[in-house]
Residue, then its C-alpha position, 0 to 999 in steps of 0.5 A: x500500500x501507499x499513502x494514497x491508498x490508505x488516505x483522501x484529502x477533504x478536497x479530493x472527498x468532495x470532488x469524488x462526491x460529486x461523481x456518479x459513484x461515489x464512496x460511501x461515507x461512515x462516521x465512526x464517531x467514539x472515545x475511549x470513556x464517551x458514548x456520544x458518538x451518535x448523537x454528535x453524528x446527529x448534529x452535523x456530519x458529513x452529506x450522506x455519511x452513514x453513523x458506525x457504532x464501533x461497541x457494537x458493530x465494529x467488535x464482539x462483546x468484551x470479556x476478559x479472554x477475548x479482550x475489550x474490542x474482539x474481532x466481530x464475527x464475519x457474518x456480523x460484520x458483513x450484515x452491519x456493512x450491508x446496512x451501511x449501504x456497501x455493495x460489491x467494488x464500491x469505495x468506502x471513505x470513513x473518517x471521526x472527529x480524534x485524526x481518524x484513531x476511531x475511524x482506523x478500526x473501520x478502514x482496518x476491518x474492512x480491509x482485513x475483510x477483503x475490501x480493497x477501496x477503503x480510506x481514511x479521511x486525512x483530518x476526518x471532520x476538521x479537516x473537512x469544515x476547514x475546507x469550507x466544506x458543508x455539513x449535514x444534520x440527522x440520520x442517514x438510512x441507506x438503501x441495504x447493500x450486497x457486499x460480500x466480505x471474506x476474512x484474512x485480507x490483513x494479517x493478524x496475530x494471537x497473544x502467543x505470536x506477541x509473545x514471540x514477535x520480538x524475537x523476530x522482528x519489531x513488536x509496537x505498543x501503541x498506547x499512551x507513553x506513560x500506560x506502556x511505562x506502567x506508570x498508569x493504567x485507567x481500564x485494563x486489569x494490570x500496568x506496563x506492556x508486552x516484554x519486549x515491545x517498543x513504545x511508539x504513541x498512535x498520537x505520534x502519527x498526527x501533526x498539531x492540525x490532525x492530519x496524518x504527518x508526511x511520508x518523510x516524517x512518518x518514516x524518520x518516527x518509525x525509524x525513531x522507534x528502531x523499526x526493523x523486520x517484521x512489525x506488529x502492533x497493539x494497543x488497549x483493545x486493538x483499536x489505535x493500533x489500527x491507526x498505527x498499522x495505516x501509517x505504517x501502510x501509508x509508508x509502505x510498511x505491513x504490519x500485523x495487529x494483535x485483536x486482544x492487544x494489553x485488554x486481553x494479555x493483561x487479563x491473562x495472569x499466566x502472561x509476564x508484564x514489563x515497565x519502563x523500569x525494567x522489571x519484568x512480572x509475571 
């Protein structure tokens, strides 16, 4: 993959709107904590866009041995994008309101689920009305889709292969740097990170404006960060890593995502835990 099949700018969105296909639009509007993500939907969204709650349409129910946001079933996830409105060959654009953090696991499922035309919006909602661009109140209903979606378009591993992946190539931790450093930990059941995995913030990714950096800078961060070999990443529950694997895709760099990510491993007390101090617990 390249930048340009991993992101669109607000003014090339807008020009694609206007053709005689254009993409379908999801908002995938969420933050860790808030459940107002519809309601901000309702209130003023992109022309056409159609509301993806990610707690129920973009993950299985939590639990402690698949973590807080499992991998929905693919019956699951293909009824929901027939409801979005996707068919067979369309284009799909998603995009949030937090630089696309939200709006990743929707570019990432889809495309782990064959989808080949999915991208995010550089920016998602700021950089669209910063571009003078018009917005739209209410719900959007679309007319049911035909899509056919088929498992195993991106690669995944399991706590096993995080377990492993250091000794191979390059393991990414995603989250804020003080929960890697164990320093704080506000929702997972123990602090510190994946022996062996490298600190690089999904936060990093995003210029001050919220758009993702450029190619150069993007790779001077990775290189930062002593990315060599195969990648994977992690976060809380898999879902910031899913930023983290675009930017990297927007490189040219393929990574895999571990689904449980820390909600999972640290749930699992048989499975050893790091801090920024060097200590290392089972």
């Amino acid at each position: 993959m390249s930048r340009a099949d991993v992101l669109v700018t607000a003014e090339a969105l807008a020009a694609a709107l206007a053709d005689e296909e254009p993409p379908v639009l999801l908002d995938v509007r969420w933050a860790l904590g808030r459940s107002d993500g519809h309601e901000q939907y309702l209130a003023a969204h992109l022309p056409g866009a159609v509301f993806v709650d990610l707690d129920t349409e973009l993950a299985a129910p939590p639990s402690a041995a698949a973590g807080r946001h499992p991998l929905p079933p693919l019956a699951d996830l293909e009824a929901a994008a027939r409801r979005w409105g996707l068919r067979d060959g369309a284009a799909v654009v998603v995009y949030d309101a937090t630089g696309g953090t939200a709006a990743a696991r929707a570019w990432w499922l889809l495309r782990w689920a064959g989808l080949a035309q999915v991208r995010l919006l550089d920016g998602g909602l700021s950089a669209w009305t910063a571009a003078g661009l018009s917005l739209e109140a209410g719900e959007v209903l679309p007319e049911p889709g035909d899509v056919v979606l088929h498992a195993g378009g991106l690669p995944t591993i399991d706590a096993d292969g995080a377990a492993a992946w250091p000794e191979a190539g390059t393991l990414l931790d995603a989250r804020a740097a003080e929960r890697y450093a164990g320093v704080v930990e506000p929702v997972d059941p123990r602090a510190g990170h994946i022996p062996g995995a490298r600190s690089a913030p999904t936060a990093d990714n995003l210029a001050p404006d919220g758009r993702f950096l450029d190619d150069d800078a993007l790779r001077a961060r990775f290189a930062a960060v002593g990315v060599t070999g195969p990648v994977a990443v992690y976060c809380g529950s898999g879902v910031t890593a899913a930023h983290q694997v675009a930017a990297l895709a927007a490189v040219g760099v393929e990574a895999a995502l571990y689904p449980g990510s820390w909600s999972q491993w640290s749930s699992d007390p048989s499975r050893p835990v790091a801090t920024s101090s060097g200590e290392t617990t089972a």
